[in-house]
C-alpha positions in Angstrom: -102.2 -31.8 73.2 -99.7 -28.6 72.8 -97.2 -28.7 70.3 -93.6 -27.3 71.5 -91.1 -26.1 69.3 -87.8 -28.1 69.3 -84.8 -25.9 69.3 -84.0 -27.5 66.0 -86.6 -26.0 64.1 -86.5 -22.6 66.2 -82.9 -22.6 64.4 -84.9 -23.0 61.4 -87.5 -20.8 61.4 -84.7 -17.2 61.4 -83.5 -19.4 58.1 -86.7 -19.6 56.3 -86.9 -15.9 57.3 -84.5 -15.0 55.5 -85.1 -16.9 52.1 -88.2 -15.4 52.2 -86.6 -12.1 52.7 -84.0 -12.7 49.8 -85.3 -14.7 47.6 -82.9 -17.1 45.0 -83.5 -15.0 41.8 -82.5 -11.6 42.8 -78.9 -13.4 44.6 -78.8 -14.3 41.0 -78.9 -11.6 39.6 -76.7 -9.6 41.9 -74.0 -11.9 40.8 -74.5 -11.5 37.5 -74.0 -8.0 37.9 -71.2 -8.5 39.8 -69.6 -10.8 37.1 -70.4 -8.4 34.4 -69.0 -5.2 36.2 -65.9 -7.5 36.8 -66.0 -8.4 32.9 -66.3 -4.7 31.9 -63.3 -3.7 34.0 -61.0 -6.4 32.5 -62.2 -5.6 29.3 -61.2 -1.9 29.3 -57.9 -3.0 31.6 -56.9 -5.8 29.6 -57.9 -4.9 26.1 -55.4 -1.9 25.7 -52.6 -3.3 27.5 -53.1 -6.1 25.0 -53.2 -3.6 22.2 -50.4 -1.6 23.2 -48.3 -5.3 23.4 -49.0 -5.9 19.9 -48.3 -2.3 18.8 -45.2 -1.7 21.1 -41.6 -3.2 20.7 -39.5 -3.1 23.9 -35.8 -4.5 25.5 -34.1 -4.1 28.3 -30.6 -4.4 26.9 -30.4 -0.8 26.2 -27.8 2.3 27.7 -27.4 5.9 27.5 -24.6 6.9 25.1 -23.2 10.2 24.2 -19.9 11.8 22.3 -16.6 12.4 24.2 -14.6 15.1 23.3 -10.9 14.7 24.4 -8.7 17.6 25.4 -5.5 18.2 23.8 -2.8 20.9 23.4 -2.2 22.1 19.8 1.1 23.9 20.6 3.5 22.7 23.6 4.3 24.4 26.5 4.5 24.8 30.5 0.4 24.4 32.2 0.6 28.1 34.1 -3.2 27.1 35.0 -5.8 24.8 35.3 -9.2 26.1 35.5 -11.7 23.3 36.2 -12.5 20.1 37.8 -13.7 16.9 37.3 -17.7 16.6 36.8 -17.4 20.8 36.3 -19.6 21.8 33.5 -18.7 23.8 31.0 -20.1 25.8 27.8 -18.6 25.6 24.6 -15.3 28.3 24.4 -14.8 28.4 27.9 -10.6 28.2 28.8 -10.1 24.8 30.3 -6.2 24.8 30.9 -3.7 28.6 30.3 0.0 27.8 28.9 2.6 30.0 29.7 2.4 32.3 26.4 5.4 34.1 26.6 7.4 32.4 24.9 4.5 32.7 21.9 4.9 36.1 22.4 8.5 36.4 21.3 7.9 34.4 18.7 5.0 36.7 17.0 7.1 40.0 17.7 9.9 38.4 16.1 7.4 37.3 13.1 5.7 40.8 13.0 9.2 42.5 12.4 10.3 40.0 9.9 6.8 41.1 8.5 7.5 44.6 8.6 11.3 44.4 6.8 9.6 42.1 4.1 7.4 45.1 3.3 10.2 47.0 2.7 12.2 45.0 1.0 9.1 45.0 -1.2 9.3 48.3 -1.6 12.5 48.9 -2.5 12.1 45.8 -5.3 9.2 48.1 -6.6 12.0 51.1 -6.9 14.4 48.4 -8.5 11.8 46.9 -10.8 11.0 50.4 -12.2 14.9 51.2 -12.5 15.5 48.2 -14.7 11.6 49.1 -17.1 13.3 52.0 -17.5 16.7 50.8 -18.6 14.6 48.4 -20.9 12.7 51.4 -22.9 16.0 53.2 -23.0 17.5 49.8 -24.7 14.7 49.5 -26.8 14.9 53.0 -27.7 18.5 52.6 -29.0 17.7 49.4 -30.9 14.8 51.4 -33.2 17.8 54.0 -33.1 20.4 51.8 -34.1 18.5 50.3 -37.1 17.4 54.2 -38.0 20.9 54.7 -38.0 22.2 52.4 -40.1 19.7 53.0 -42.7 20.7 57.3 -42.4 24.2 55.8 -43.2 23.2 53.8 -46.5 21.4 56.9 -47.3 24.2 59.0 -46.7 26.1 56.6 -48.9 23.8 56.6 -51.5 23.8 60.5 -51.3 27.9 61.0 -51.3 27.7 58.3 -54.5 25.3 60.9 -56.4 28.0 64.0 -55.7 30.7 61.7 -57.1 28.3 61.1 -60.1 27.7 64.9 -60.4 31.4 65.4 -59.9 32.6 63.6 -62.6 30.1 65.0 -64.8 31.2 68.2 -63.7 35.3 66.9 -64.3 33.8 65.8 -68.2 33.0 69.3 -68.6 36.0 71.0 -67.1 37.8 69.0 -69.4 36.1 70.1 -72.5 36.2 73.4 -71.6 39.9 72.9 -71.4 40.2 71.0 -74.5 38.4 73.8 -76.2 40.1 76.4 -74.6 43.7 75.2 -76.2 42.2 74.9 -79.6 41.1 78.8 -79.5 44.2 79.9 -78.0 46.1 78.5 -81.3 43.4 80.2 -83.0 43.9 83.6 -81.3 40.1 83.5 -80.4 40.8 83.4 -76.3 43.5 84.3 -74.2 46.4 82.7 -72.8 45.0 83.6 -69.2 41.2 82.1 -70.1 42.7 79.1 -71.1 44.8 78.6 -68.0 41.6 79.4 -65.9 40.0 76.5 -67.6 42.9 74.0 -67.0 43.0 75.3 -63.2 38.5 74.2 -63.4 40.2 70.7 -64.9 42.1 70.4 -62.2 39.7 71.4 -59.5 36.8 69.1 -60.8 39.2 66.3 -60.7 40.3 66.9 -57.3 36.5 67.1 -56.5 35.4 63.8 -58.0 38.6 61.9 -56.3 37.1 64.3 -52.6 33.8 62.8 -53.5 34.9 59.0 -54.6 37.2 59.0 -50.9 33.4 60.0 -49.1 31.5 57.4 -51.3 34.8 54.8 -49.5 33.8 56.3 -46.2 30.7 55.7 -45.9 31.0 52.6 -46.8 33.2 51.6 -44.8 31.7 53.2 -41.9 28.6 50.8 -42.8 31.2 48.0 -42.1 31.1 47.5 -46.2 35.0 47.4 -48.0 35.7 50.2 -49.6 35.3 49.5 -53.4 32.2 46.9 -54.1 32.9 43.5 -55.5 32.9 43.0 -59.3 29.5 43.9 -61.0 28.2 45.8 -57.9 27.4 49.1 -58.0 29.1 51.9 -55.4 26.0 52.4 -53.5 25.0 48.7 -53.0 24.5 47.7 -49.9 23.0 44.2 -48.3 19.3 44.6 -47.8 19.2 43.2 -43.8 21.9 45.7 -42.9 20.3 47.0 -40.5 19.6 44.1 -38.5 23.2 42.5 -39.3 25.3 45.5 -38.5 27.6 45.4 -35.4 25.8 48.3 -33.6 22.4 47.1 -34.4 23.6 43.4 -32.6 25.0 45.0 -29.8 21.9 47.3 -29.1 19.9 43.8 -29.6 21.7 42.1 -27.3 21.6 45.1 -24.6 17.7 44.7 -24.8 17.6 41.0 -24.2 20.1 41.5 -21.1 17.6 44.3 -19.3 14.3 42.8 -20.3 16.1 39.0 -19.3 15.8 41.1 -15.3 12.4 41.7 -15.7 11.3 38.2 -16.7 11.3 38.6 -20.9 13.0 36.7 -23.5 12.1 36.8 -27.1 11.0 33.1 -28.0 14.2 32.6 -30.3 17.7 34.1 -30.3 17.7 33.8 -33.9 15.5 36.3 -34.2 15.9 39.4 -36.2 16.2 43.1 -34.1 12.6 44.2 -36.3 11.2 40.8 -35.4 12.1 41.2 -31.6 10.9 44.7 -31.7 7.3 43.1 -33.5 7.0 40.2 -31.1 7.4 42.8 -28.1 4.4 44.9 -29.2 2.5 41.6 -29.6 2.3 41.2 -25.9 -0.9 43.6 -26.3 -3.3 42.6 -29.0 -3.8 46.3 -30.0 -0.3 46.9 -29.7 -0.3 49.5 -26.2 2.8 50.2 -25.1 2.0 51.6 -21.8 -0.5 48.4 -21.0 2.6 46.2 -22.3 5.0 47.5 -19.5 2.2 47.7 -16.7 1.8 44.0 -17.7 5.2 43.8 -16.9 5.7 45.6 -14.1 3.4 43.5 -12.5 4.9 39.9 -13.5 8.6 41.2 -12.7 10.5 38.3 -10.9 12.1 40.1 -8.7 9.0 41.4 -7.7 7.2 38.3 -7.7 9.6 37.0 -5.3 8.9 40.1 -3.2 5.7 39.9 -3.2 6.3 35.9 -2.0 8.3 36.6 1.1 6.2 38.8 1.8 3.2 36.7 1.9 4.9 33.8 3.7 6.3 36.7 6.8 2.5 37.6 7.1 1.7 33.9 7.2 4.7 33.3 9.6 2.9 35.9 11.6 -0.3 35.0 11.5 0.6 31.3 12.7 2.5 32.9 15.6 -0.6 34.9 16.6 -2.7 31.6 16.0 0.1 29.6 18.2 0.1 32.5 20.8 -4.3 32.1 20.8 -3.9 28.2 21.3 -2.1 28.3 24.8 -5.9 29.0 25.9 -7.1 25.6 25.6 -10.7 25.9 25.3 -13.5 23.3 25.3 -15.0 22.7 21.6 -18.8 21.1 23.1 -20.7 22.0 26.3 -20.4 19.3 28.6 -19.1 18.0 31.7 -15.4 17.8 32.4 -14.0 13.9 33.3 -10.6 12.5 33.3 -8.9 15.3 34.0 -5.4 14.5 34.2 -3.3 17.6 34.2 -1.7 20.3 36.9 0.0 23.6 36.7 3.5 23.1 36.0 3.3 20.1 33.1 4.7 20.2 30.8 2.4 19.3 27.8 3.0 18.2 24.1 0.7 18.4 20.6 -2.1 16.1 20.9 -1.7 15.0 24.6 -4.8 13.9 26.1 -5.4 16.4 29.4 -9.1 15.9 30.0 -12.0 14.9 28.5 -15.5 16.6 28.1 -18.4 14.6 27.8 -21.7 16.2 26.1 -25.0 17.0 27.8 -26.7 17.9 24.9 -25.4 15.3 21.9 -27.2 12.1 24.1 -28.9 8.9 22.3 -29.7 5.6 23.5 -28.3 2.8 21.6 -31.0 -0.3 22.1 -29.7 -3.7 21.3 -33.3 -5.3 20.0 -33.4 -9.0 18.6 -33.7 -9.7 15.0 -36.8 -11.3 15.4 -38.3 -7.5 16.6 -36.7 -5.5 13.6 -39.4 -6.2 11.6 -41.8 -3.3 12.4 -39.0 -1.1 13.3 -38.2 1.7 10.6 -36.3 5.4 11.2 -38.8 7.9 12.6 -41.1 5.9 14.8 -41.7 6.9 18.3 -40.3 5.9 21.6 -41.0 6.6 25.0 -37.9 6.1 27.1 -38.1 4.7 30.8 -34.9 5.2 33.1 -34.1 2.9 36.1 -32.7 6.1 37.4 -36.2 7.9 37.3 -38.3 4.8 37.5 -41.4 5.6 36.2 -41.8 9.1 37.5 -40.1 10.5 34.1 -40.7 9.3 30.6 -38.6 10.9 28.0 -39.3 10.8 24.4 -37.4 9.8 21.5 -37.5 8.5 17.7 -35.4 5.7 16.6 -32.7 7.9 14.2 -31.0 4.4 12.5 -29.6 1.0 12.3 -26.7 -0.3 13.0 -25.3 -1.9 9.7 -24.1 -5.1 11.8 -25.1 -6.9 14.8 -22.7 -7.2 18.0 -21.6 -10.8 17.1 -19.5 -8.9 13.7 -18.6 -6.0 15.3 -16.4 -7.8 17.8 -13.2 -7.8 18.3 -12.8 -11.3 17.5 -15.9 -12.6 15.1 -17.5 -15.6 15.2 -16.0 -17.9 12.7 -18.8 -20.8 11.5 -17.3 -22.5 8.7 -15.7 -25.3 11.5 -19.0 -27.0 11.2 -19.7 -26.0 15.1 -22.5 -23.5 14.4 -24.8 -23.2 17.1 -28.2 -20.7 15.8 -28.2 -17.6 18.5 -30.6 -14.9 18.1 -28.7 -11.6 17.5 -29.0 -8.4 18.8 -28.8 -5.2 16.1 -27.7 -1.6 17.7 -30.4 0.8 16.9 -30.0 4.5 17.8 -33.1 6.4 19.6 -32.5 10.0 19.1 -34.0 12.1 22.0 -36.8 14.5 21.7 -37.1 17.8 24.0 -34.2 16.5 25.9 -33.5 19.3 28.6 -30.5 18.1 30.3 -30.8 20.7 32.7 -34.2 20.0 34.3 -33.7 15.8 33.9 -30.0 14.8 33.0 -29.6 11.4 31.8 -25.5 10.0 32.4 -24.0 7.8 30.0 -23.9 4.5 31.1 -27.7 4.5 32.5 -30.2 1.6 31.7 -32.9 2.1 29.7 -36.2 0.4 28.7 -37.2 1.8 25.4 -40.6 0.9 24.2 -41.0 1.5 20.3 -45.1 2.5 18.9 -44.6 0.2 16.0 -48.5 1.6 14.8 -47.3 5.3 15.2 -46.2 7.4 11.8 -42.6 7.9 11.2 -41.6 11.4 11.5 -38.3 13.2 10.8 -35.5 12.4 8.3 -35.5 9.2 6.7 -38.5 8.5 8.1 -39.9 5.1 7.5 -36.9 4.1 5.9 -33.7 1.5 7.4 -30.9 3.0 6.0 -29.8 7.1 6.5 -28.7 9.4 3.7 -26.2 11.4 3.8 -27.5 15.1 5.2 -27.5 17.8 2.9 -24.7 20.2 4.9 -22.5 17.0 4.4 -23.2 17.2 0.7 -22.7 21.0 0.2 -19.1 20.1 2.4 -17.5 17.6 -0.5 -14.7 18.8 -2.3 
């Protein structure tokens, strides 16, 4: 009997086919393969993004920030011209706004001339100073002649004492001759005639010695002495600080003091003696030089000191015209780009009005709020990579955190939270940290203040820089060498 195949088991038989084709352990291990090919890939996808979590320290609350430089007149004036825009940018000494200088200009000329007559006037206290050192060396010259003088005369007195002496030696003789003479006329032994010549000697020696006693009185009283001396003094006795008592030798004293008074000297008492003045002058030079002495004072002369003064402050006057007539350029201190421009030609401006401001291009950072519970790895000098909403992830820029804030935002508000009402509620804070770019070309990739940023901090990198693996900043060495 034939056997016919149901179509049950014809649907069967392509099945068995097939398992004998493929059989169940090589499925198996196809799977396997598949599994651990799947594994591998997740392993090298998974592992480093996992490492890079536990090695990298990110927030989204983070901003571009930069310095802004504000725009302000130093001298007032009328705007003639204003030479940018808004959003123009501009390099570092390039004229933002022109003043009408003219007015300046007045003011320097008239500076400069007040300069000029200064200078003269300078000149012609040189030409005075030098007058009144001459008028002081001819004073001082007739002080050492006064006191020479005086001591001449008490020589002079002494001398005219001696010829009365010798006079009235000579009248003791005259009158012995006489005396004789009579005796030998009685006697026959001389003549009438001889005797009479030696009475006539008598006579002439007595007029001599009373000549000689009225030149002694002279010249005594010509050293402002009386005429005869007081009881037990002698005819030639005269007081031994004569010369720096006598009337001449005060007056030539007080002549000096008057001319070298102009030139800024006075002798350190008035009691002083004329030989002490005299000695205390040449002590204004250890070894005594007078020509060193009088350049000395030539160059501290008052009136020349005050010369010199006015003329100093005209050339200052002068120089703060010229520096007045330089600042109605108004020139921008950073390179940046100009914003808030608020000024037009024909304002008139005042010191320290705000016209414009200029934000910088090149001084940019990034200041990254990060929660307290992330500070922990986070020192100065450690790497960031920088991602921009503006650039997506097209541009990466670098950075390296540069310091900490000393404060989180909570303290540095306005108005502080106060928690000693009992109501404290625990919020995680949020610390300022500045990232400091690295190779920041603004040109090629500007970033704007203001922009988002998602900085991601390599917490297993090495810290690099200044300050680096440190919290706190020093102070930098050019601010050091800068202290007064």
């Amino acid at each position: 009997m034939r056997h016919e195949t149901t179509s049950s088991e014809k649907e069967a038989l392509p099945t068995a086919e097939t398992a004998a084709a493929n059989p169940p352990g090589k499925s198996r291990k196809l799977a396997i393969a598949l599994g651990l090919l799947g594994a591998c890939a997740l392993l090298v996808l998974v592992i480093p993004w996992i490492r890079h979590s536990m090695h990298t320290v990110s927030t989204d609350d983070a901003y571009v920030n930069s310095y802004v430089t504000f725009v302000a007149p130093r001298v007032p004036g009328q705007v003639a011209r204003v030479l940018v825009e808004d959003n123009n940018r501009v390099k570092k000494g390039d004229v933002l706004v022109q003043l009408d200088p003219e007015p300046y200009r007045i003011k320097l000329a008239v500076a400069e001339a007040a300069l000029e007559t200064s200078r003269t006037d300078l000149d012609a206290a040189k030409a005075n100073t030098l007058g009144l050192l001459a008028l002081s060396r001819s004073a001082r010259f007739k002080l050492e002649h006064a006191i020479e003088d005086v001591d001449n005369q008490a020589a002079v007195l002494r001398q005219r004492v001696a010829q009365w002496e010798e006079s009235k030696a000579n009248l003791r003789l005259a009158q012995i001759q006489a005396e004789r003479a009579d005796k030998l006329v009685k006697q026959n032994a001389v003549s009438v005639q001889e005797a009479d010549q030696r009475h006539a000697d008598l006579e002439v020696a007595q007029a001599r010695v009373n000549q000689m006693l009225e030149n002694a009185h002279q010249a005594r009283v010509a050293l402002g002495l009386t005429a005869e001396p007081a009881a037990g003094k002698s005819l030639d006795e005269v007081p031994a600080d004569l010369d720096q008592t006598f009337s001449s030798v005060r007056e030539a004293l007080a002549n000096l003091i008057h001319q070298a008074a102009q030139l800024g000297i006075s002798p350190s008492s008035l009691n002083l003696t004329p030989r002490e003045t005299v000695a205390e002058f040449y002590r204004r030079d250890p070894a005594g030089d007078i020509d060193r002495i009088y350049a000395d004072i030539l160059a501290k002369a008052p009136a020349l000191k005050q010369a010199e003064a006015r003329v100093q402050q005209a050339a200052r006057d002068a120089e703060q015209a010229r520096l007045d007539l330089s600042y109605c350029s108004i020139k921008a201190d950073i390179d940046g780009v100009i914003t808030r421009r608020n000024v037009n030609p024909g304002n008139g401006v005042q010191v320290g009005q705000s016209l414009m401001a200029v934000r910088s291009l090149q001084d940019i950072w990034i200041d990254a709020n990060f929660k307290e519970t992330q500070l922990r790895e986070l020192r100065i000098g450690q790497h960031v990579e920088l991602k921009t909403d503006m650039y997506g992830s097209h541009q990466v820029f670098k950075g390296r955190i540069s310091g900490f804030t000393m404060g989180t935002g909570s303290t540095l508000a306005l108005l502080p939270a106060q928690n000693a009402t009992g109501n404290f509620v625990k919020v995680v804070q949020r610390l300022p940290v500045r990232i400091e770019l690295v190779d920041y070309d603004p040109a090629r990739a500007p970033l704007f203040v203001g922009l988002s940023v998602e900085p991601e901090v390599d917490t297993a990198s090495a810290p690099t820089g200044a300050n680096a693996g440190q919290f706190l900043q020093a102070l930098p060495i050019s601010a050091k060498e800068a202290r007064p």
